[in-house]
N, C-alpha and C positions, 0 to 999 in steps of 0.2 A: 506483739510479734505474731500471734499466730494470724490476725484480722490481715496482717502484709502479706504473708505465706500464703492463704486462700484468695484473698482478691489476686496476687500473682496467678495464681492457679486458674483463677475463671477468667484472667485476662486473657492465658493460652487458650485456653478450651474454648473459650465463646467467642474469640476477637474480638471484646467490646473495648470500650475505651475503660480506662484504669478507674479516672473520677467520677463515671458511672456509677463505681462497685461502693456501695456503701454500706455500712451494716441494716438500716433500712432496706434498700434495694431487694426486689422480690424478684426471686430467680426467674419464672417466667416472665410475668407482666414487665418490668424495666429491663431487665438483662436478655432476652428473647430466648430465653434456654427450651429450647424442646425437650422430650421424653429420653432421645437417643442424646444431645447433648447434655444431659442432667446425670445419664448415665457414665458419660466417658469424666464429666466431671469429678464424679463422687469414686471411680477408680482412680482420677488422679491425686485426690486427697488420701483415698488410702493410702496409697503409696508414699505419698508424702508424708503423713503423719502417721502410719503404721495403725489405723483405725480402721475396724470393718463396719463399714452401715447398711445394714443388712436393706433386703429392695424392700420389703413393706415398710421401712423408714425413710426411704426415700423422698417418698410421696407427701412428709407430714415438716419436711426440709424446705420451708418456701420462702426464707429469705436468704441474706448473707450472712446477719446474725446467726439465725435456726443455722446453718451450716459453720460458723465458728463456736458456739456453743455447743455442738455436738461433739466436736474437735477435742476441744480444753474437756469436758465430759469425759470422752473415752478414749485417751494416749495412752500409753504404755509408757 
């Protein structure tokens, strides 16, 4: 559930296509996420799943896994 809830997520923020989003797929390189799209992303997960990732973790978030493992990691 949570792997549906994020790719949702970076379907809005990136407008990529959905079957792009895979847990392989690496945020920059296949999804074309910039600096400032990486950023609106990771407040929409917040918000989503009531997680904060702090910016110097930002950077170390470079797939869709790294970014659903982070998720299930620190929910509340």
């Amino acid at each position: 559930m949570t792997f549906e809830t994020v790719r949702d997520r970076i379907v809005e923020t990136l407008s990529c296509d959905a079957d792009k989003v895979t847990m392989e797929a690496r945020l920059a390189e296949d999804l074309e996420a910039d600096s400032l799209a990486a950023v609106e992303l990771s407040m929409a997960l917040e918000e989503t799943f009531g997680v904060t990732i702090e910016d110097g973790v930002l950077p170390t978030l470079k797939t869709v896994g790294d970014l659903v493992n982070y998720v299930d990691a620190h929910r509340n």
